[in-house]
Biotite code that builds the C-alpha atoms (Angstrom):
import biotite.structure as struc

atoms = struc.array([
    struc.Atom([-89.033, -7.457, 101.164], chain_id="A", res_id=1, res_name="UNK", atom_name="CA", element="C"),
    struc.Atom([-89.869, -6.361, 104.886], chain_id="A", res_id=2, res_name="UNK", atom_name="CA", element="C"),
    struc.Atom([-93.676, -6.356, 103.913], chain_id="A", res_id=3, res_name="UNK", atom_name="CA", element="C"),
    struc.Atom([-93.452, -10.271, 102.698], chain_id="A", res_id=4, res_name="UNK", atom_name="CA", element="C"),
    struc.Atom([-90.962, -11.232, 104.838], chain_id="A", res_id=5, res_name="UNK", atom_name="CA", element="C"),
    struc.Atom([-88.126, -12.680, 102.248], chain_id="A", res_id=6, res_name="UNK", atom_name="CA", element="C"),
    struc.Atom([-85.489, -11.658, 99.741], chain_id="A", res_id=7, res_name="UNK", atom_name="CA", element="C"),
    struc.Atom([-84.042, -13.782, 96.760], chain_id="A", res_id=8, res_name="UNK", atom_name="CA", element="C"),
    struc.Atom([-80.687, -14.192, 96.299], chain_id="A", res_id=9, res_name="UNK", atom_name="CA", element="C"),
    struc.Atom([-78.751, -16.275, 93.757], chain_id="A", res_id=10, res_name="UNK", atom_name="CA", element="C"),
    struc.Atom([-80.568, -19.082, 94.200], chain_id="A", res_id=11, res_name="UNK", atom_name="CA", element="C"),
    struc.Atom([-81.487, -18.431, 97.849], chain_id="A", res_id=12, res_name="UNK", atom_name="CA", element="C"),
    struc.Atom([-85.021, -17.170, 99.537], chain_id="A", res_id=13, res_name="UNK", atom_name="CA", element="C"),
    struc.Atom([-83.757, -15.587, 103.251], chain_id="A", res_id=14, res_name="UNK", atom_name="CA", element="C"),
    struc.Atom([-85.786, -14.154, 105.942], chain_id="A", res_id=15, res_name="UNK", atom_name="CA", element="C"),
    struc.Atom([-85.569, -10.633, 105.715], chain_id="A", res_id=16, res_name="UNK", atom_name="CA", element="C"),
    struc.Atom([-87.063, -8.181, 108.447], chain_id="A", res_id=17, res_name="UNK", atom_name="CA", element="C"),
    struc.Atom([-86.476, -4.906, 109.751], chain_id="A", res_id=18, res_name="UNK", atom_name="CA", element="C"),
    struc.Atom([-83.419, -6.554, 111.408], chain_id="A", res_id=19, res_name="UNK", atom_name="CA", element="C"),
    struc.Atom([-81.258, -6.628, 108.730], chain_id="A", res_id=20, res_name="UNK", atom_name="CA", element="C"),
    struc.Atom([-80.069, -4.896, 105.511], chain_id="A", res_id=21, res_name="UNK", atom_name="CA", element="C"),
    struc.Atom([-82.288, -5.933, 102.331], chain_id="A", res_id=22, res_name="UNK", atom_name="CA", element="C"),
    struc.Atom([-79.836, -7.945, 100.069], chain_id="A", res_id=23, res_name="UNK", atom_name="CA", element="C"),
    struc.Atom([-78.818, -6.236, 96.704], chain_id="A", res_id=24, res_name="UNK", atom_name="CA", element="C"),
    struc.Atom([-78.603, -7.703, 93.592], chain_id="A", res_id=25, res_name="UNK", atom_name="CA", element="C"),
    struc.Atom([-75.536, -6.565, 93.051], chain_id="A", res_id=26, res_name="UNK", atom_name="CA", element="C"),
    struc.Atom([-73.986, -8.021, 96.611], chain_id="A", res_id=27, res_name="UNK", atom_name="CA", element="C"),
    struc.Atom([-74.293, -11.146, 94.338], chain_id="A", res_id=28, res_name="UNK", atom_name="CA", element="C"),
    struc.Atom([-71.736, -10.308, 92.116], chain_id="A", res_id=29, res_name="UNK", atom_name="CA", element="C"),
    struc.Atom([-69.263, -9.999, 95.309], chain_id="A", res_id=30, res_name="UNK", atom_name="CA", element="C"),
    struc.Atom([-70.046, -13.861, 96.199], chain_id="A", res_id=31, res_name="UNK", atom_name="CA", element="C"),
    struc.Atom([-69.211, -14.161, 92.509], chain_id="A", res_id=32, res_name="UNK", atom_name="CA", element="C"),
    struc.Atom([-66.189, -13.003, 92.683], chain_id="A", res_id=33, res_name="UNK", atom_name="CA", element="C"),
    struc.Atom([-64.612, -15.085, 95.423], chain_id="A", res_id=34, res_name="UNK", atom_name="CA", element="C"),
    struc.Atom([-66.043, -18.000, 93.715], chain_id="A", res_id=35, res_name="UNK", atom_name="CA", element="C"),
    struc.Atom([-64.187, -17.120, 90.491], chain_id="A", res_id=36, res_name="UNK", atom_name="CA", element="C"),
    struc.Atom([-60.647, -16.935, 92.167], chain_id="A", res_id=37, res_name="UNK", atom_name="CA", element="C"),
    struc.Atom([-61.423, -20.093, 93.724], chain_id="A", res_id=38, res_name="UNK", atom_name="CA", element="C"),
    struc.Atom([-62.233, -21.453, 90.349], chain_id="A", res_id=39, res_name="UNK", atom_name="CA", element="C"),
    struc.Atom([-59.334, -19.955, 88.799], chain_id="A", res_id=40, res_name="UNK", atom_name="CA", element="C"),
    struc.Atom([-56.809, -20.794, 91.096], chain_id="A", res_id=41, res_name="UNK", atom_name="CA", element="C"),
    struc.Atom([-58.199, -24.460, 91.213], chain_id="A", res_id=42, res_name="UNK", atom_name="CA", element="C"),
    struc.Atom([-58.380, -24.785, 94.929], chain_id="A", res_id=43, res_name="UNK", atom_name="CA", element="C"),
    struc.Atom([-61.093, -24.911, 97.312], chain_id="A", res_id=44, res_name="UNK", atom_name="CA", element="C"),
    struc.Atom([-62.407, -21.578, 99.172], chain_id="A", res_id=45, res_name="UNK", atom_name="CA", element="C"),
    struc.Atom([-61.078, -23.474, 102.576], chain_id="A", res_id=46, res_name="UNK", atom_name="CA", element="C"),
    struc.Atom([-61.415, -21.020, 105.769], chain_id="A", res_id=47, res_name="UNK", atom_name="CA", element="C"),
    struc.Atom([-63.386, -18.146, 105.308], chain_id="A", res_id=48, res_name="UNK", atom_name="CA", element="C"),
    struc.Atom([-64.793, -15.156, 106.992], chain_id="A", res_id=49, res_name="UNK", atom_name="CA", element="C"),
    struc.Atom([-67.357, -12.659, 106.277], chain_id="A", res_id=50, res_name="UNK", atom_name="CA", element="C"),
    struc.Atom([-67.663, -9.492, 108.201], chain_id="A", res_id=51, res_name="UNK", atom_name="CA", element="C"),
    struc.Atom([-70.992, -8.242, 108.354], chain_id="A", res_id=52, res_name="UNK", atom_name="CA", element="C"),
    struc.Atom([-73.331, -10.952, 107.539], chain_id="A", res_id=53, res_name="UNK", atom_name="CA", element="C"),
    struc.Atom([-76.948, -9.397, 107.832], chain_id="A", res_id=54, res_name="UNK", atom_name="CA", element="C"),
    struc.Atom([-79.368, -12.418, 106.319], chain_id="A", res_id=55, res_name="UNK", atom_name="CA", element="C"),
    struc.Atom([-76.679, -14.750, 105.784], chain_id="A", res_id=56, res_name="UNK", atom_name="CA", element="C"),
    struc.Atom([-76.544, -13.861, 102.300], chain_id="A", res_id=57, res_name="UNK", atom_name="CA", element="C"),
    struc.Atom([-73.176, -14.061, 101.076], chain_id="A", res_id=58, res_name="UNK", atom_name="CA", element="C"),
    struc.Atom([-72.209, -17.079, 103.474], chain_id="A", res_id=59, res_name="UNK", atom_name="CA", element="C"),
    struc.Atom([-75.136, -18.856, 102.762], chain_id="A", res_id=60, res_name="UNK", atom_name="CA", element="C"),
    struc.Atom([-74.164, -18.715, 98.856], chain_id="A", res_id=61, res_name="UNK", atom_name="CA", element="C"),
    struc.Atom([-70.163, -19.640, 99.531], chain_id="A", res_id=62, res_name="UNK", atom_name="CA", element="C"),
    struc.Atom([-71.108, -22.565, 101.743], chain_id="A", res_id=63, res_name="UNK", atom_name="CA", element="C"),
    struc.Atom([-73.889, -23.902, 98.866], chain_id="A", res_id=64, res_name="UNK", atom_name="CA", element="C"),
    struc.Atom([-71.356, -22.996, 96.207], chain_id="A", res_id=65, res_name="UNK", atom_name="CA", element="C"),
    struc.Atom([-67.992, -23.775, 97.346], chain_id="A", res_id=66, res_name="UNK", atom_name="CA", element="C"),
    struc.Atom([-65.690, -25.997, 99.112], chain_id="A", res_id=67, res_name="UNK", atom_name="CA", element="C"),
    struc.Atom([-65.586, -24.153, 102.403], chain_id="A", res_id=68, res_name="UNK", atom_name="CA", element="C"),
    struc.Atom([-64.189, -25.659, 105.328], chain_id="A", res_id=69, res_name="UNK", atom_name="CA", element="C"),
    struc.Atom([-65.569, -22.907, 107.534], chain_id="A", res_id=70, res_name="UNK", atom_name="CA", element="C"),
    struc.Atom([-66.965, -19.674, 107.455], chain_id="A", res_id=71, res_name="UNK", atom_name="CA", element="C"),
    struc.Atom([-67.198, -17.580, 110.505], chain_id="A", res_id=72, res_name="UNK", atom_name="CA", element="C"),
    struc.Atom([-70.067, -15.096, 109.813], chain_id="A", res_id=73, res_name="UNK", atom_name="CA", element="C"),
    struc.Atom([-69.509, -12.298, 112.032], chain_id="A", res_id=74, res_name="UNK", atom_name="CA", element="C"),
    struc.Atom([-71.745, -8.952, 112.709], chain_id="A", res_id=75, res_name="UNK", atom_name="CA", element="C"),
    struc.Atom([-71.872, -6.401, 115.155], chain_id="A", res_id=76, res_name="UNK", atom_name="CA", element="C"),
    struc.Atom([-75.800, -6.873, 115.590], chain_id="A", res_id=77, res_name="UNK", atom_name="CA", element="C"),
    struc.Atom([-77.023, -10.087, 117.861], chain_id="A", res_id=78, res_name="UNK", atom_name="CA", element="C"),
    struc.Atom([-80.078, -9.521, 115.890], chain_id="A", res_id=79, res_name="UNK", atom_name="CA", element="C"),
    struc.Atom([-79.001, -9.922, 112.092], chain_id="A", res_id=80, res_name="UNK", atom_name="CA", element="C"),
    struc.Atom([-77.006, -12.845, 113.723], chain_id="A", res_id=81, res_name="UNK", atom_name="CA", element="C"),
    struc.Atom([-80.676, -14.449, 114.550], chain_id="A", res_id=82, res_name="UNK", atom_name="CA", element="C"),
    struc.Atom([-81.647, -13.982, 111.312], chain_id="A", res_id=83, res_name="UNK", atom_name="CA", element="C"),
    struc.Atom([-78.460, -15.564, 109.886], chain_id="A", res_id=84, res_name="UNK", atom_name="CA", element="C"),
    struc.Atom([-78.389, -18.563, 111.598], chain_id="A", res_id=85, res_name="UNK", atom_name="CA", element="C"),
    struc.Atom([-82.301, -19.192, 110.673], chain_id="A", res_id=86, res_name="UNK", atom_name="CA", element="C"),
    struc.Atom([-81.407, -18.763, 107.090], chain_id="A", res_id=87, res_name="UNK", atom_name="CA", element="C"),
    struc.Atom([-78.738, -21.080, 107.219], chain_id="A", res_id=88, res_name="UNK", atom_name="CA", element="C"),
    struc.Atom([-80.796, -23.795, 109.219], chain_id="A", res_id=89, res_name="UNK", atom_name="CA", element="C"),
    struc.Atom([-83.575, -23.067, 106.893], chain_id="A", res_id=90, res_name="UNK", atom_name="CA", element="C"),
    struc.Atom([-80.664, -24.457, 103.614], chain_id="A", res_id=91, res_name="UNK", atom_name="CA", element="C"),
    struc.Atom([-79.078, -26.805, 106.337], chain_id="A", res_id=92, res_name="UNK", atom_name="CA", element="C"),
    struc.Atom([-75.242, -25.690, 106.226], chain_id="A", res_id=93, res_name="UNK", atom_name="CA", element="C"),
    struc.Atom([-75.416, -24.796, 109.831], chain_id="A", res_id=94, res_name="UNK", atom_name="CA", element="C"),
    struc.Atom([-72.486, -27.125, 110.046], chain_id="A", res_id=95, res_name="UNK", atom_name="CA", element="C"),
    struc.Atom([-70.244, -25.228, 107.943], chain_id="A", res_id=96, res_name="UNK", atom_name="CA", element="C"),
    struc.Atom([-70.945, -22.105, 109.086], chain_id="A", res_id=97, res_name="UNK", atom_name="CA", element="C"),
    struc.Atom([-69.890, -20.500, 112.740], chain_id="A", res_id=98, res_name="UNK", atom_name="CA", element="C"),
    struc.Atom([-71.801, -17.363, 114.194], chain_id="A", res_id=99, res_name="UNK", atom_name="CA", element="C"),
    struc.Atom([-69.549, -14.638, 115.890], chain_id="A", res_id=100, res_name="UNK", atom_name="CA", element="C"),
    struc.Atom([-71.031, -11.144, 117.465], chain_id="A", res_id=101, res_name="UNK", atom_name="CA", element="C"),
    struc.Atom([-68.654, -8.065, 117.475], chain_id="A", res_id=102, res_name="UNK", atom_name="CA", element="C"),
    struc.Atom([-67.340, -5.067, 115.385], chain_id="A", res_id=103, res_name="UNK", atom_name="CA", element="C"),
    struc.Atom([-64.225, -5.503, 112.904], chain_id="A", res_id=104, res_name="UNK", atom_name="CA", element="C"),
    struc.Atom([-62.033, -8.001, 114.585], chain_id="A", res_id=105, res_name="UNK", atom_name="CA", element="C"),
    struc.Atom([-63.472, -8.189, 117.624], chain_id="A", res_id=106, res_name="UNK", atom_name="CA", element="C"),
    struc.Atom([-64.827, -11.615, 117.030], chain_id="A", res_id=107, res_name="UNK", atom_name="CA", element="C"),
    struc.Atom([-61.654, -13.105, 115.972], chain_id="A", res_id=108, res_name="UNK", atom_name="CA", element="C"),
    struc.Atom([-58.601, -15.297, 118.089], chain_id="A", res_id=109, res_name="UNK", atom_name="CA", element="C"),
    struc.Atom([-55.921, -13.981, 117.692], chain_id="A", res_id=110, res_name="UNK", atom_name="CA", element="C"),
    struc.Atom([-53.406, -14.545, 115.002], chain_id="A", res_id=111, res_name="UNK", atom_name="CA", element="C"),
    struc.Atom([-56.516, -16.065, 113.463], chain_id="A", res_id=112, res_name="UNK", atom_name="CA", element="C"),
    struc.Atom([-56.269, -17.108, 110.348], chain_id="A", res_id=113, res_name="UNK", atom_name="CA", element="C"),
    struc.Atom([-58.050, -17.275, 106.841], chain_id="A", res_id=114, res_name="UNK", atom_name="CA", element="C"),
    struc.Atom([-57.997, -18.401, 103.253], chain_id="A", res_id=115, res_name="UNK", atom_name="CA", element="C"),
    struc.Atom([-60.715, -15.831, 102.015], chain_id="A", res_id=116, res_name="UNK", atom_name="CA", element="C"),
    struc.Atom([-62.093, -12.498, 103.770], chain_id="A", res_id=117, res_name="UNK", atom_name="CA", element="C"),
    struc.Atom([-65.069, -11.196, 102.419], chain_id="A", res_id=118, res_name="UNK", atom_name="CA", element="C"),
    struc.Atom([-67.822, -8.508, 103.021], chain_id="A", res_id=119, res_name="UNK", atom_name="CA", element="C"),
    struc.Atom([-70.216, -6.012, 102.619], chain_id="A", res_id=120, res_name="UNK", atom_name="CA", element="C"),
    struc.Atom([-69.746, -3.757, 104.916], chain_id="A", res_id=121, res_name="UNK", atom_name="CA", element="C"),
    struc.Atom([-71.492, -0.204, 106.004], chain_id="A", res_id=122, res_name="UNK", atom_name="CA", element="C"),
    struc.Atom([-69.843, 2.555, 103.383], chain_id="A", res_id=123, res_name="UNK", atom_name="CA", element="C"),
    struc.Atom([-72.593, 5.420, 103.039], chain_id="A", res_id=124, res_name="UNK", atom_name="CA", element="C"),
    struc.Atom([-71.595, 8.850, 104.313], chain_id="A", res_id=125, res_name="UNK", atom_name="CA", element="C"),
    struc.Atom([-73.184, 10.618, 107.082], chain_id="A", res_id=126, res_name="UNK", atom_name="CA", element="C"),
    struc.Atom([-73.731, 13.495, 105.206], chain_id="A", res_id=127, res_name="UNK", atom_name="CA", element="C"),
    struc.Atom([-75.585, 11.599, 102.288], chain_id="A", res_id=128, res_name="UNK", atom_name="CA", element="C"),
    struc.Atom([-78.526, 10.355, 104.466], chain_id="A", res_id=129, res_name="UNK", atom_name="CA", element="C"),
    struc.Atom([-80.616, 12.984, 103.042], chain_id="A", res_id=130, res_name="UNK", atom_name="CA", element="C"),
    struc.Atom([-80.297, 11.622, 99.521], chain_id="A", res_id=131, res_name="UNK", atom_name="CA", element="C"),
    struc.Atom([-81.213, 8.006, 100.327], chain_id="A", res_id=132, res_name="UNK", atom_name="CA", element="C"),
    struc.Atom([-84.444, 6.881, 99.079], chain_id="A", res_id=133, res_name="UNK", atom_name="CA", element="C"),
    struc.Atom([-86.877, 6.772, 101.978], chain_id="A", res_id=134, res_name="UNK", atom_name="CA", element="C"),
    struc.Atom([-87.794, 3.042, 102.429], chain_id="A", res_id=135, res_name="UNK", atom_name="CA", element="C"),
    struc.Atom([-83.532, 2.734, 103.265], chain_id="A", res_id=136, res_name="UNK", atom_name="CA", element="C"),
    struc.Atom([-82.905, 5.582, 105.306], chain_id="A", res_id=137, res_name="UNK", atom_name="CA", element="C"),
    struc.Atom([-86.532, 5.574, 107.351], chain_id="A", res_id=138, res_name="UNK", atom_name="CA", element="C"),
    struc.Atom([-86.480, 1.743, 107.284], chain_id="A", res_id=139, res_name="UNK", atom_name="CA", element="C"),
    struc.Atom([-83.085, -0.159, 106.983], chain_id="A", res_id=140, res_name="UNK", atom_name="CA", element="C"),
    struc.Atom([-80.616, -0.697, 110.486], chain_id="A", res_id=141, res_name="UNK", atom_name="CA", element="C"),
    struc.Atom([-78.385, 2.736, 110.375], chain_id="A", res_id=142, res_name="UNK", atom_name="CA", element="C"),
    struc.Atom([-75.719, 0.514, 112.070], chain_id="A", res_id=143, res_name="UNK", atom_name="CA", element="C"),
    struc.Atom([-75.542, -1.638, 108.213], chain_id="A", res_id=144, res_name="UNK", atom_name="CA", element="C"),
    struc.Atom([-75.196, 1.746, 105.974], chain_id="A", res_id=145, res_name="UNK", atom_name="CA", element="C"),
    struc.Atom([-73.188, 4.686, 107.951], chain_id="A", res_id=146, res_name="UNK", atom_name="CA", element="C"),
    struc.Atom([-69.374, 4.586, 107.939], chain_id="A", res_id=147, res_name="UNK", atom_name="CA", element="C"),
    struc.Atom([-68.318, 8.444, 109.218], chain_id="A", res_id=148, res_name="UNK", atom_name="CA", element="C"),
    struc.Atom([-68.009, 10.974, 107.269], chain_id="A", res_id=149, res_name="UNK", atom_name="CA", element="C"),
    struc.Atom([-66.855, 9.951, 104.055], chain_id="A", res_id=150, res_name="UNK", atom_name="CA", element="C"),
    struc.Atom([-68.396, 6.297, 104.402], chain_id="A", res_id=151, res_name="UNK", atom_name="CA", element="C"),
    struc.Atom([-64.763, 4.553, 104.349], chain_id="A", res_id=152, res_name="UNK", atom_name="CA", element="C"),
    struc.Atom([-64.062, 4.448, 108.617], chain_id="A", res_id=153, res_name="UNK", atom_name="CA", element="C"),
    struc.Atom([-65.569, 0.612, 109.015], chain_id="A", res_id=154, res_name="UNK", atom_name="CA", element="C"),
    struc.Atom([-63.617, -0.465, 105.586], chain_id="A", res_id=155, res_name="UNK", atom_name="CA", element="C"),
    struc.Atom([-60.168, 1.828, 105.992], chain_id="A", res_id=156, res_name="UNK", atom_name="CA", element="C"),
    struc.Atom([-59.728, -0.167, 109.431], chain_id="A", res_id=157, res_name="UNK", atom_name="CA", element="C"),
    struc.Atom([-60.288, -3.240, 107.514], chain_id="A", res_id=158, res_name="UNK", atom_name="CA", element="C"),
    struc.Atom([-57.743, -3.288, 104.937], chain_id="A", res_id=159, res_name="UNK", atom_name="CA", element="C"),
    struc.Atom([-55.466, -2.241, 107.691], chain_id="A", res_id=160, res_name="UNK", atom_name="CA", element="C"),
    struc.Atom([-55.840, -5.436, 109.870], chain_id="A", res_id=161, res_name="UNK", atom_name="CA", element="C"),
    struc.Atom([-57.376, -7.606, 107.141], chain_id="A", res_id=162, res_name="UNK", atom_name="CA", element="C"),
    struc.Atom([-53.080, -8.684, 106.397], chain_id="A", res_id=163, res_name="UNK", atom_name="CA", element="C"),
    struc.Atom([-52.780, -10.098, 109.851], chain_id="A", res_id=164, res_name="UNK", atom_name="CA", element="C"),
    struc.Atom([-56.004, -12.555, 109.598], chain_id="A", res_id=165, res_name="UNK", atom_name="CA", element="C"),
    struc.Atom([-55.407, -13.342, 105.606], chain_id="A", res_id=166, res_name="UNK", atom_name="CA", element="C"),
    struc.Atom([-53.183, -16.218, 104.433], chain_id="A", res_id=167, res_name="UNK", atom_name="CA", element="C"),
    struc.Atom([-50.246, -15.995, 102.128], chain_id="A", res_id=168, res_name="UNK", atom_name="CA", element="C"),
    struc.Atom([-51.950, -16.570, 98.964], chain_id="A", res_id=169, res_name="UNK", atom_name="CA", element="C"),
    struc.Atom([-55.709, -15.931, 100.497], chain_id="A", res_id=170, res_name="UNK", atom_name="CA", element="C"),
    struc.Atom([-58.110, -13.262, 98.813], chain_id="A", res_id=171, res_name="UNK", atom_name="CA", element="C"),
    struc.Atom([-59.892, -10.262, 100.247], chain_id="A", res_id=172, res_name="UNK", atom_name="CA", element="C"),
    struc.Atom([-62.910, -8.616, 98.248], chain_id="A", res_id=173, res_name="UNK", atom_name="CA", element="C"),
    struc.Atom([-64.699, -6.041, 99.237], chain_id="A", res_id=174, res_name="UNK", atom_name="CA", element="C"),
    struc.Atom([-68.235, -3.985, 98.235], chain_id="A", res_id=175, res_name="UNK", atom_name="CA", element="C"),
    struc.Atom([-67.941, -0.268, 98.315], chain_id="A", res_id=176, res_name="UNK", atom_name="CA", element="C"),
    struc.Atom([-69.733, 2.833, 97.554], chain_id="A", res_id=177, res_name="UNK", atom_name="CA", element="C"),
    struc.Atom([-69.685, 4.864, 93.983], chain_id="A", res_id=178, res_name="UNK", atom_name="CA", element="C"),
    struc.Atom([-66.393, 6.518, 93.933], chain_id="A", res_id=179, res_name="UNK", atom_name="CA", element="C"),
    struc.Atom([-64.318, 5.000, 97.071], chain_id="A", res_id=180, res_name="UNK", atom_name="CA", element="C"),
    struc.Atom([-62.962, 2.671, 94.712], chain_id="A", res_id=181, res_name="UNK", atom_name="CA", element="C"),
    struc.Atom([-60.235, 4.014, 94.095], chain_id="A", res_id=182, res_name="UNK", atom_name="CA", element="C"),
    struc.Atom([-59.041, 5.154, 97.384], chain_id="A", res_id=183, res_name="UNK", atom_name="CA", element="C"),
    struc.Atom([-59.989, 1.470, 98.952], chain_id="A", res_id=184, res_name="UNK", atom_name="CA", element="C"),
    struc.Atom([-57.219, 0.015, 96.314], chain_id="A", res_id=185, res_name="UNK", atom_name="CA", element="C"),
    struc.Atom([-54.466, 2.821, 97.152], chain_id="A", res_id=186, res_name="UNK", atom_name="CA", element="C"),
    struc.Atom([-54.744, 1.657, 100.362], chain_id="A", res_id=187, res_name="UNK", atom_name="CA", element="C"),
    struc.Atom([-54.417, -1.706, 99.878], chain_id="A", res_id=188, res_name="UNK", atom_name="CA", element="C"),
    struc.Atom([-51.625, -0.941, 98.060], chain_id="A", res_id=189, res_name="UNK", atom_name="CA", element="C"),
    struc.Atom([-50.153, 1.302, 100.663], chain_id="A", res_id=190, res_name="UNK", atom_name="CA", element="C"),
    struc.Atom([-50.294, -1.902, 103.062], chain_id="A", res_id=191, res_name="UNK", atom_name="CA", element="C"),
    struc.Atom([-47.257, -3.536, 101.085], chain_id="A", res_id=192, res_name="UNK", atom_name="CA", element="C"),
    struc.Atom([-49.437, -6.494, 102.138], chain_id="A", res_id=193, res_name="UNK", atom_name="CA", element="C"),
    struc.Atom([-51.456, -7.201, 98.809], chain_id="A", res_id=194, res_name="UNK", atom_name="CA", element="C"),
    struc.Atom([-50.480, -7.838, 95.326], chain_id="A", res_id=195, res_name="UNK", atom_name="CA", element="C"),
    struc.Atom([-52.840, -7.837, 92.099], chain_id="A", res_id=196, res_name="UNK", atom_name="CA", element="C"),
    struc.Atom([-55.146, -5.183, 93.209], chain_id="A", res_id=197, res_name="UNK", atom_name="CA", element="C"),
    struc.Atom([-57.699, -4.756, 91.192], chain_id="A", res_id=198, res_name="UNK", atom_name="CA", element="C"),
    struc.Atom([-61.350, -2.662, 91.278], chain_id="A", res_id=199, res_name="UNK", atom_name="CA", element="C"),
    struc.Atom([-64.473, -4.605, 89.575], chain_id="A", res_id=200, res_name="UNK", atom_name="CA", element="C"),
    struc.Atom([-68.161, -3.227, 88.033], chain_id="A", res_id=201, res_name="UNK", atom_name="CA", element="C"),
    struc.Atom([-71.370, -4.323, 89.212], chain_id="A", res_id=202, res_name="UNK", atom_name="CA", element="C"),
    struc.Atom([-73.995, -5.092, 87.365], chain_id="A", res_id=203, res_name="UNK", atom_name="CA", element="C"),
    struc.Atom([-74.849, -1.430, 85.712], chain_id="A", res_id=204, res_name="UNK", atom_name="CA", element="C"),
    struc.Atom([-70.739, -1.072, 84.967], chain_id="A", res_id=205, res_name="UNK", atom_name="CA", element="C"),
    struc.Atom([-70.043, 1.194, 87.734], chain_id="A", res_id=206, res_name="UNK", atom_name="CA", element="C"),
    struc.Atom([-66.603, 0.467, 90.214], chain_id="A", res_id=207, res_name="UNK", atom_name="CA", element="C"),
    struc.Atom([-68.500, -1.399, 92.999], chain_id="A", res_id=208, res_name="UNK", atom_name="CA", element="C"),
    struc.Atom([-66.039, -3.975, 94.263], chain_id="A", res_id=209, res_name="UNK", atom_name="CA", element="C"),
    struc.Atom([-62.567, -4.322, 94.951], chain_id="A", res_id=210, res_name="UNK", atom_name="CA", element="C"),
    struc.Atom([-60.355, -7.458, 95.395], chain_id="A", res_id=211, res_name="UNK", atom_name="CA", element="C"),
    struc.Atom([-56.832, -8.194, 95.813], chain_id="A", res_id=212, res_name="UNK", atom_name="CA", element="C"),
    struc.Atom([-54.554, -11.596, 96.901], chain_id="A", res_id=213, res_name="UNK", atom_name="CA", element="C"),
    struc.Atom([-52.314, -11.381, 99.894], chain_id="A", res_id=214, res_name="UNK", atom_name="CA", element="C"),
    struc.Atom([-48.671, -11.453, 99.095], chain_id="A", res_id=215, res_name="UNK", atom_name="CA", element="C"),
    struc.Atom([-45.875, -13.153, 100.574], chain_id="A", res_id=216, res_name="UNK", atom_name="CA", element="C"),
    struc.Atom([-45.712, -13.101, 104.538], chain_id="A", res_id=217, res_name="UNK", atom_name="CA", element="C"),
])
């Protein structure tokens, strides 16, 4: 994808360089996912906001998908942020979609508020470097795959403040590594914030995402 300059996803092509994280396949089951609860609960997707948005990817695909009034794409990189908003000129939903630099929460106002949260955030171990494949660990940013030592710092601190920027009713999901799953919903649970917490497969049946609905404020 660096070599050619472009990744597919869903039905997108996005510039990909050196700049960003590659897009997985299986990151498209995530966008999935939101667009099912939408579906489901028969409302639009309405505010939205993804934290760490690399190519674009996943707010690219809500904004050509769904009935968003906004999505604030955040990332901690001003370069992935370049490559974002040159994706989404390149599919012209540049009006639906708002650019933020910072870590976490950084980027938001506060008492900020949203109907959908959504990401893909950094969740490999420092002390699994060694095992990744070469063309990620020699290639890929460092800042998109390490989360401390057990790969759950960047996402831990986000279901902790994810209840204060999340409507009553509004939906989180979240990508994770092989075997956090579990831990990611116990703390959701542990917030008292969330109700109907529940852990989904990706594409080869292994826990990759999990999602939950805030509860009453």
């Amino acid at each position: 994808q660096y070599i050619i300059g472009r990744t597919g996803f869903r039905k997108l092509e996005l510039k990909t360089d050196p700049r960003v994280l590659i897009p997985r396949p299986e990151t498209e089951v995530l966008v999935q996912e939101v667009l099912d609860w939408a579906s489901a609960a028969g409302k639009s997707l309405g505010r939205v906001w993804e934290m760490g948005t690399g190519t674009g990817a996943v707010a690219l695909s809500l904004a050509m998908a769904g009935a968003c009034t906004t999505i604030v794409a955040t990332d901690s990189s001003p370069d992935a942020l370049s490559v974002a908003a040159d994706n989404a000129e390149r599919y012209d939903v540049s009006g639906l979609l708002e650019f933020r630099e910072g870590s976490l929460f950084e980027p938001l106002e506060e008492g900020e508020e949203f109907d959908v949260i959504v990401s893909n955030p950094p969740y490999i171990a420092e002390g699994e470097k060694g095992e990744l494949q070469p063309e990620v660990r020699d290639w890929e940013p460092p800042e998109a795959l390490f989360a401390g030592e057990d790969g759950l710092d960047v996402i831990r601190q986000l279901v902790a403040g994810a209840p204060e920027h999340l409507l009553a009713g509004g939906f989180l999901a979240l990508e994770c590594g092989l075997g956090q799953a579990e831990r990611i919903a116990a703390d959701l649970n542990g917030t008292g914030a969330f109700a109907a917490v529940r852990i989904r497969p990706d594409l080869t049946g292994r826990p990759r995402f999990v999602i939950a609905e805030r509860g009453a404020v």
